[in-house]
N, C-alpha and C positions, 0 to 999 in steps of 0.2 A: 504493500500500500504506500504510497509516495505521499512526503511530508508536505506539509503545509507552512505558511511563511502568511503571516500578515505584515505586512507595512501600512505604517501610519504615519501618515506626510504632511509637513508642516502647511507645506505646498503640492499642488500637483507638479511633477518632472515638466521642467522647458529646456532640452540640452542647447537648443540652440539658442538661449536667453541665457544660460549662465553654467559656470563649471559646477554649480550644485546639482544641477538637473544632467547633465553628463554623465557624474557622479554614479546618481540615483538611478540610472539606466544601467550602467556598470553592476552593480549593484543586484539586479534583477536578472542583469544576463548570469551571472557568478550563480543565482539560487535556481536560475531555468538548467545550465548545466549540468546543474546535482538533481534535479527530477522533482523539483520541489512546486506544488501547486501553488500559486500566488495569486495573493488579493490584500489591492491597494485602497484604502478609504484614505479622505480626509476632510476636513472641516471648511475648506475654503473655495472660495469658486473659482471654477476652471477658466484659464484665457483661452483664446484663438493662438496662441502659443504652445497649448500642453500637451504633449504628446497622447496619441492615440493608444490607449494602454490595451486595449480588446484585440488591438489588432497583432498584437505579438502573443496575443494568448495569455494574457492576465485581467484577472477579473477588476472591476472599482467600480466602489460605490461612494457614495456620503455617507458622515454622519456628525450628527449635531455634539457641540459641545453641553457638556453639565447636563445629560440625558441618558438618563436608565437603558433607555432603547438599546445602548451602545453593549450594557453587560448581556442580554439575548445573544444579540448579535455575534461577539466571541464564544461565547459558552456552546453556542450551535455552530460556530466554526471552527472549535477547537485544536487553534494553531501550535504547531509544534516549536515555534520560534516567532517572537512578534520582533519588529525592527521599529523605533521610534527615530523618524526623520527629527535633530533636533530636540533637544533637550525640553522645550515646551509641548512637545506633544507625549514627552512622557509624566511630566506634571500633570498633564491633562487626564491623561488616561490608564496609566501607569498603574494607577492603584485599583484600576476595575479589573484590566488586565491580571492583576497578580490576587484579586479576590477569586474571580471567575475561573482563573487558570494558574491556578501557584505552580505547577509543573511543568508551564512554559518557558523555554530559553528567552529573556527578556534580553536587548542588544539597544545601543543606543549609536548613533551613527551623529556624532559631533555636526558634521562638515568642515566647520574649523571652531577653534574655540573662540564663542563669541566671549565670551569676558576678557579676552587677550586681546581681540580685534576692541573692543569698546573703551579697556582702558587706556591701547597705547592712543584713542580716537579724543579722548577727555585730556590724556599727556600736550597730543598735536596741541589742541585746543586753548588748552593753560599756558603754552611753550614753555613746558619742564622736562624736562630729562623722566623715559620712564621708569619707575619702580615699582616696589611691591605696592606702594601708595594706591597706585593706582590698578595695578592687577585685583589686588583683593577686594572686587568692587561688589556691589551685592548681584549682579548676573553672576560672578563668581561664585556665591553662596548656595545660590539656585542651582547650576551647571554642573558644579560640583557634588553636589548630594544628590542630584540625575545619574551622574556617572555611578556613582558608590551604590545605588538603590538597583541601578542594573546587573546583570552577570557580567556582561561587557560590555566596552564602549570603543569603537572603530575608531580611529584615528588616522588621520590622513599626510601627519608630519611626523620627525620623528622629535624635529625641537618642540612643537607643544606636548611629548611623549617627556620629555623633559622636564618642560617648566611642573606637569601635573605631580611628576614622580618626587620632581626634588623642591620647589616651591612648596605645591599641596599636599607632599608625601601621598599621596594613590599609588597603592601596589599596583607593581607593574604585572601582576598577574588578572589584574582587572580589564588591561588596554590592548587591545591588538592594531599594529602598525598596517594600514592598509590603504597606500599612495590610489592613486587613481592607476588602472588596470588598462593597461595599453598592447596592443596589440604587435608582434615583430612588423616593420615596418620591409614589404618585402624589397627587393634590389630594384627589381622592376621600375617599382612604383617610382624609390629615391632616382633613378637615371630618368625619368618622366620629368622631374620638377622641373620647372623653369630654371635656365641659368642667370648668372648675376646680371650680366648685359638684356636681360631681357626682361627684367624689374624697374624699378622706380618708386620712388617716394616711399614715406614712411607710414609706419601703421599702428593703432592701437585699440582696443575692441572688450567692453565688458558693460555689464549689466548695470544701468546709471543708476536705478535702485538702490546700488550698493555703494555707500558713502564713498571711499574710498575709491572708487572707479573718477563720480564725480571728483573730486579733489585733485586727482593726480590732473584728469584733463583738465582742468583749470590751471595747475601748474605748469601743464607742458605749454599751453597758451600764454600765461601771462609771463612767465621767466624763462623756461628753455628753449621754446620752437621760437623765440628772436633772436638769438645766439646762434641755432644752428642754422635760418633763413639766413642770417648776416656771411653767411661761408655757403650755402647753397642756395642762391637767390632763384633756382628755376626748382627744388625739390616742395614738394607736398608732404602737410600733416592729415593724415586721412584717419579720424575719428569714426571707429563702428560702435553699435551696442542696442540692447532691448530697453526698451522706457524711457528714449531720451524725453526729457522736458523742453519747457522751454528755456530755461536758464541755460539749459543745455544747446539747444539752437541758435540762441541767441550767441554766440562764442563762434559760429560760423562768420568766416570773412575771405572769400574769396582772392582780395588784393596781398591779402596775407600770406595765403598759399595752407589757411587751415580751416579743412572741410571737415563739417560733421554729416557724415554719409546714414546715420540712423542704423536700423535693425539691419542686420548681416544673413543675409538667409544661408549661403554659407560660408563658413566661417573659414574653411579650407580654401577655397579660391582666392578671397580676400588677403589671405597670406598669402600664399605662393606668387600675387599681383605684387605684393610690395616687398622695397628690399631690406627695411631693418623695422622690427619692431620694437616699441617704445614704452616701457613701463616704469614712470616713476612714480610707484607707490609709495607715501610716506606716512600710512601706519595703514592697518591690516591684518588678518592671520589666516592662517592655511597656505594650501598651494593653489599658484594663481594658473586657472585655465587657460589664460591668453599666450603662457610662457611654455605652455604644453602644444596650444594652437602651433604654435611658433615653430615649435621644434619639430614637429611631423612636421610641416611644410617646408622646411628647409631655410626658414627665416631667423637668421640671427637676432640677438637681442641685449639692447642696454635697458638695465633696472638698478633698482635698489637694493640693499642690504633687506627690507622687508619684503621686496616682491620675491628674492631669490631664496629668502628664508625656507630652508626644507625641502629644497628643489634640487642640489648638483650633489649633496653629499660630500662625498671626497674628490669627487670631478669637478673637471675645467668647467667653468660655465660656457654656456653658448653664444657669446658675447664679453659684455663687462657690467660689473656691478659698482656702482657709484653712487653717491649721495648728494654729491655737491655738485650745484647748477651749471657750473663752470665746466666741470671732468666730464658730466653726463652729456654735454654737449657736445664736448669734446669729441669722444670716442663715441657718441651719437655720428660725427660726423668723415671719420676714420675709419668705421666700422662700411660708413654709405660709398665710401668712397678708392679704399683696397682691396681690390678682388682675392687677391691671393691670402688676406686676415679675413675678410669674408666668408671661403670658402673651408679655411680649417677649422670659423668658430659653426660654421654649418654643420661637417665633419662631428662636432665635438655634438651638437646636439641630436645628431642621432645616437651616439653613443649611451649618451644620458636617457635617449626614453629608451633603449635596448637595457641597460644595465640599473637603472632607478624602477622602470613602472613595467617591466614585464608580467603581463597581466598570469600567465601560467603560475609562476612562481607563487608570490603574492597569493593568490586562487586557491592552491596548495597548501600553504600555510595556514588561511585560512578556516578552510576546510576540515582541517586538524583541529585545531582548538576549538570547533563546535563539534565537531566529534567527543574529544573528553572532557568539553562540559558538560553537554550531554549525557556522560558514563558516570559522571563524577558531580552532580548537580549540588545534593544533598552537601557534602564534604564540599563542596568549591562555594556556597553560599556559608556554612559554618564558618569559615576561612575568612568570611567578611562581617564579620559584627555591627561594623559601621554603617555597612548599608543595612542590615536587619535593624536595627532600629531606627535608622532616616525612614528603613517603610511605613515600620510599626506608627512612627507619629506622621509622615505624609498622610499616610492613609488616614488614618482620624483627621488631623484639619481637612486636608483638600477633598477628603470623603464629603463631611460634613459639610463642608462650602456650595461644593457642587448641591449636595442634596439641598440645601436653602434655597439658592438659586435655581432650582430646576420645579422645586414649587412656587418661587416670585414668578417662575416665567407662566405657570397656569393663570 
């Protein structure tokens, strides 16, 4: 009889709006592999962006928040592993889950750690130097007692595998490290790409939803892409991404030579058009989809110490990493303009999605640790005290709350 998988999503999966929704597809292929029947609910409304989930053969439904309905619902679907997209959907539902099905493998799937992304976001803000000040912010307090109440929580870096282990002390027997799952890139395909002479202009491409996306293109507009137009007066800043605004259009200037081109239907052509792309993030967490974009397409890359966070390991990057306006411009403009340093930091990024995100491996691994949690439930929950009692009392308030609020809603 083949097992069963509920996810619960914070959002519906949009891979081509954002490296969450990529993710989250990854994600589904990894549990269709193993033979596992799947069914995706979640609380929010679907866009004209969100992938067709029936059509790969998974089921989705809705379902309402702070409503009883939701404990049927499991209890007659009685999933062998539930997966909570995000930390808030296991607040949400987490303690129905674990009434209705206590012998389900509970899994929490970060994306990235937002209390990491929020506080270096309130550091930017204040212009102070980050610390634990502002790490240990109350998303912190939330995030972290998600993680501990789960059996596991996936993790997408290995530096917030870090900060969780030696900052929050979380046993690392709680985390499993699990990059985004990429595929060998075959030879074929690499000798396909466009070559450097048959590129142009610059690129940079993300989900403007997401603070950080907006920020950096503002940065690249108002400080860097004058510096590097001043050394390439015929080169373009070609801006992609889902939900631009208008603040965001607005930053459009033609005489400037920086275009904001909106939704990228795909995201691979758009690469392969341009010849270096451009990420200066300066605060953030996880690993940035655009630097992954990059690298299967054979487009080098300058960023930041935050966008490359967690991304090259012990490898060369595929590009240069830089912070300062002046560098990143620099070798923004060295990188546009040497075929021959072009071509080996291209070189280098294939390397990196072969030897960092080989999805087999990774898959592998995986796979293993839900296997002897599974063997091992009983003994591997005793093993965490901390989180048996963050249940014991979630589950009484947010029981309780919900329950209030589910009779105000009558």
């Amino acid at each position: 009889m083949p097992k069963r998988l509920l996810i619960i999503g914070f959002v519906w999966p949009e891979p081509k709006s954002s490296a969450a929704g990529s993710r989250m597809m990854q994600l589904i292929r990894f549990f269709q592999l193993e033979n596992y029947e799947i069914t995706f609910v979640s609380a929010c409304a679907k866009t004209n962006n969100a992938v067709n989930l029936n059509a790969i053969g998974v089921e989705d439904a809705f379902v309402e928040l702070n409503n009883s309905s939701f404990n049927g619902f499991i209890k007659t679907l009685k999933p062998d592993v539930v997966l909570f997209d995000r930390f808030m959907t296991e607040e949400q539902f987490g303690w129905r889950v674990a009434q209705e099905c206590p012998n389900t493998i509970r899994v929490l799937d970060t994306e990235d750690l937002h209390s990491l992304r929020k506080g270096r976001h309130q550091a930017f803000k204040d212009k102070q130097p980050f610390s634990k000040r502002y790490l240990f912010n109350e998303i912190a307090k939330r995030e972290i007692a998600s993680i501990y109440r789960c059996d596991l929580t996936l993790m997408i870096s290995e530096a917030e595998i870090e900060i969780l282990s030696t900052d929050f002390n979380v046993p690392k027997s709680l985390l499993v490290y699990l990059p985004f799952l990429l595929e060998k890139l075959p030879e074929e395909s690499i000798e396909e790409l466009p070559y450097f002479e048959q590129r142009k202009h610059f690129v940079t491409i993300g989900n403007f939803l997401h603070e950080p996306n907006f920020n950096a293109t503002l940065y690249l507009k108002e400080t860097i892409w004058p510096l590097i137009k001043e050394k390439l007066p015929h080169a373009e800043m070609h801006i992609y991404g889902a939900y631009a605004t208008q603040k965001v259009n607005q930053l459009n200037n033609i005489k400037e030579g920086f275009m904001v081109k909106g939704f990228a239907d795909d995201a691979n052509k758009v690469m392969q058009q341009a010849r270096v792309c451009l990420a200066p993030l300066r605060f953030g967490a996880g690993l940035k989809g655009k630097l992954i974009d990059a690298m299967k397409n054979g487009t080098p890359c300058v960023t930041t110490r935050i966008g490359a966070e967690g991304m090259f390991g012990n490898l060369a990057p595929n590009g240069f990493i830089e912070d300062l306006p002046d560098l990143f411009a620099e070798k923004s403009v060295q990188l546009y303009q040497e075929e021959s340093l072009w071509r080996n930091k291209q070189l280098k990024g294939f390397e990196i999605i072969k030897k960092r995100f080989d999805a087999a491996k990774h898959q592998k691994n995986l796979l293993a640790v839900l296997v002897e949690t599974e063997k091992n439930l009983p003994n591997h929950r005793l093993n965490n005290f901390t989180g048996q009692m963050l249940q014991h009392h979630a589950m009484q308030s947010t029981k309780y709350m919900s329950k209030w609020i589910e009779e105000k809603n009558k």
